[in-house]
N, C-alpha and C positions, 0 to 999 in steps of 0.2 A: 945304488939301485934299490936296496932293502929300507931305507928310509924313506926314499920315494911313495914303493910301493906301499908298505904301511900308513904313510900321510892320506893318499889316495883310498883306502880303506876308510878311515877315522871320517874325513869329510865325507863319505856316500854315507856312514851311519850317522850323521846330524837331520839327515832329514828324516830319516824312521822308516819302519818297516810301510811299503805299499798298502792300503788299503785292500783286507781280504773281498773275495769274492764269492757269494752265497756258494755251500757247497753242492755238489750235486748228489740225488739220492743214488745209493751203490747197491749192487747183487754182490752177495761176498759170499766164499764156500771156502769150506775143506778139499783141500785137493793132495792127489799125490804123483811123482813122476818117479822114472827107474833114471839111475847111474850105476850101471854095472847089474850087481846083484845087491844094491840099497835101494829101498823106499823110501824118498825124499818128500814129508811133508810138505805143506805150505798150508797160505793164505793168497787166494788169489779175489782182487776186491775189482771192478771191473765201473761203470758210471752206469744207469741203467737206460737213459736217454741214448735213444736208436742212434746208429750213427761208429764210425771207428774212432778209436782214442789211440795216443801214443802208448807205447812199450815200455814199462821201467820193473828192471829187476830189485827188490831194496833187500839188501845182503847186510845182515846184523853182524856182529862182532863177536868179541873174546865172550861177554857174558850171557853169549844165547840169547833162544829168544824169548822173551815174556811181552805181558798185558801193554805194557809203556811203549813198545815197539810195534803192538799190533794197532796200537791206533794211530800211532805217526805215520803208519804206511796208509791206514784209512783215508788220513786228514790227507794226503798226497793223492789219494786214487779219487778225491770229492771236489780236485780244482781240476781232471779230466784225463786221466791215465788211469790205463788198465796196469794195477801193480802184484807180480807176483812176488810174494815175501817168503823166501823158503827157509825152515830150519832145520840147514844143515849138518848140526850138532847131535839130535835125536838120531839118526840113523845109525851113527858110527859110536852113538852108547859114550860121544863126548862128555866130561862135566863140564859144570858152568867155570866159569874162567879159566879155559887151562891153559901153561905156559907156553907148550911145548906147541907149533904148527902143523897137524896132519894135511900132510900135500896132497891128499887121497882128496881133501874138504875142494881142492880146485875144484877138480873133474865134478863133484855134484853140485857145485852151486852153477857151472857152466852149462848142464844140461838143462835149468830152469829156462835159459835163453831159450831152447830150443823149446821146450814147451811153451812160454810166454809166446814169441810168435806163432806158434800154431793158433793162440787162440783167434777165434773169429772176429772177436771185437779189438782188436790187435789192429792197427793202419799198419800194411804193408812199409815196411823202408826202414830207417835208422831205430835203435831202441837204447831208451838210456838205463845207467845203473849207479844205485845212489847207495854208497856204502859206509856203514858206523863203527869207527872207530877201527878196529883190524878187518873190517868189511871193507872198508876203506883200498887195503891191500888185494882185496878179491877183484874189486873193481877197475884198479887200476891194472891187474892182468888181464882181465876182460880186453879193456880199451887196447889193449896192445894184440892181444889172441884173436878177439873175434872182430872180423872186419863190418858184422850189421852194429857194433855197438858205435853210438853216431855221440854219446854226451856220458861225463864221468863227475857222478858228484861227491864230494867226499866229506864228511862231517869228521872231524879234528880225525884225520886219516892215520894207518899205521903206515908208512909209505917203504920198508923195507921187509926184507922175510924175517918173520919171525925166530926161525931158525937161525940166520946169521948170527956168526960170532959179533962177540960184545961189541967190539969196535966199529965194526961195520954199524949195528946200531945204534951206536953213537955218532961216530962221523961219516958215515955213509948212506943216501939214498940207494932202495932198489935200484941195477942196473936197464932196469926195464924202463925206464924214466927216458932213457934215450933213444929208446923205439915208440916214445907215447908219440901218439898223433891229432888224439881224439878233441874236442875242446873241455876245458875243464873247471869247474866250481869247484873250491878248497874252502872248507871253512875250517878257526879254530880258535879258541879261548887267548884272550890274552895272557890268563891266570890259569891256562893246562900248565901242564908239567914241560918243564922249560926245552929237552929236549925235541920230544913230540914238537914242541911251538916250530921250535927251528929248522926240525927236517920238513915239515910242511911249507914253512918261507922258502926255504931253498929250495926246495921241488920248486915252488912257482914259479922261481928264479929264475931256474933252468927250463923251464918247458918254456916262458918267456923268451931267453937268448933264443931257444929252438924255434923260432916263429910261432907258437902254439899258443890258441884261443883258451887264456886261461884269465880267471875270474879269482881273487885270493881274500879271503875278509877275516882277519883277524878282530873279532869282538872286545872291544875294552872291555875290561870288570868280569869279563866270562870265567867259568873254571871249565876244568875237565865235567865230560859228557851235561853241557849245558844244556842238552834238549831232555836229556832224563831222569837230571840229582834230584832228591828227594829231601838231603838231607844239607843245611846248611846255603841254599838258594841266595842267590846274589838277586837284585835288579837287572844287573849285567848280565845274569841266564836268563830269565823273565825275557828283556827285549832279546837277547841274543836267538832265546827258541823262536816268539814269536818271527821276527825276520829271515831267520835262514828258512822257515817254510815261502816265505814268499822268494827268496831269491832263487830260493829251488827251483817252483814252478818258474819262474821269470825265465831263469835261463834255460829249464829244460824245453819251453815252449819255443824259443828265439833257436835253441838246436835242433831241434826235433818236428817244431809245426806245432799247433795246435789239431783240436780234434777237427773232424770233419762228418 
């Protein structure tokens, strides 16, 4: 089945990434929501054409959030989603990359749902959440926790707790993986770090046997964080960033609707 599904990958990346589509002009602000007694920054970036757009939470990872993330979530909220990007890191006085998983970080990036559909330009119904790298992990407890999250998308995901002992993060998926239900876009570098490659193949695996609408693109030539290296760029992150923005939109639209 693992070779299948990677063959199946390789031939949809011969034809190339979709032809983008003019972006739309956005209203983007500083924003801020309560979890508990923290004030949970964001970026909340919105299409300024009248009209509702879908819901996407985009949940950063281990190294916080910076410049390179604020405009990914741009280029995402300019094909027709209102996106709120929180940095949940700042509140709790996180540093950038840290090992250790504070579980306190669930509970405030979950309250963003709660604020993202409030917003007015919000279409009532399903909302997706597109998570990088150990964002990845936020979102896949989303998809399992909150029943409005309707699409889960994961850019080379951490798919187990950080916290787990070593082995478990070796040979083990999250055990939430078998409560997912949600449908699912995985992306990941051929050329990430071999582990990471293989729990994300085998989650698809699995959500696969589970009947679940899952989508899996292993990128040839890609390395680790191919949407935001700076240093040492392959061709293979070149095409790999370029397309995973359209397949995002692709599939968040085909789960979620388009605006209206």
């Amino acid at each position: 089945m693992r070779a299948s599904a990677l063959a199946l990958t390789i031939l949809l990346l011969t034809a190339g990434p979709a032809v983008a589509q003019p972006a739309l002009e956005l209203a983007v602000s500083s924003v801020e929501y309560t979890s508990g007694d923290i004030e949970v920054p964001a970026v909340l970036a919105a299409p300024k054409p009248s009209g509702t757009y879908p819901g996407v939470l985009f949940v950063h990872g281990r190294g916080g959030w910076n410049d390179r993330l604020r405009a990914e979530a741009l280029r995402l909220a300019g094909r027709g989603f209102v996106v709120l990007a929180p940095d949940y890191h700042l509140g709790r006085f996180i540093t950038e990359n840290p090992v250790p998983h504070d579980p306190a970080t669930e509970r405030d990036v979950e309250r963003g749902l709660d604020y993202l559909k409030a917003r007015p330009a919000v279409r009532p119904g399903r909302l997706g959440v597109v998570g990088i790298s150990r964002g990845g992990y936020h979102a896949a407890l989303l998809g399992v926790r909150r029943p409005e999250v309707g699409a889960v998308v994961g850019y080379y995901p951490h798919l187990q707790n950080p916290n787990a002992p070593e082995p478990d993060q070796v040979y083990r998926y999250m055990p939430e993986v078998e409560q997912w239900r949600v449908p699912a876009l995985l992306m990941v570098g051929e050329r990430e770090h071999q582990l990471r490659r293989e729990l994300v193949v085998r989650v698809a695996e699995r959500l696969t046997q589970r009947g679940v609408d899952v989508e899996l693109v292993v990128y040839p030539g890609a390395q680790r964080a191919f949407d935001f290296r700076r240093n040492g760029r392959t061709l293979g992150d070149d095409l790999a960033r370029a397309d995973a923005l359209e397949r995002t939109v692709r599939f968040l639209t085909r789960v979620l609707g388009a605006a209206r």
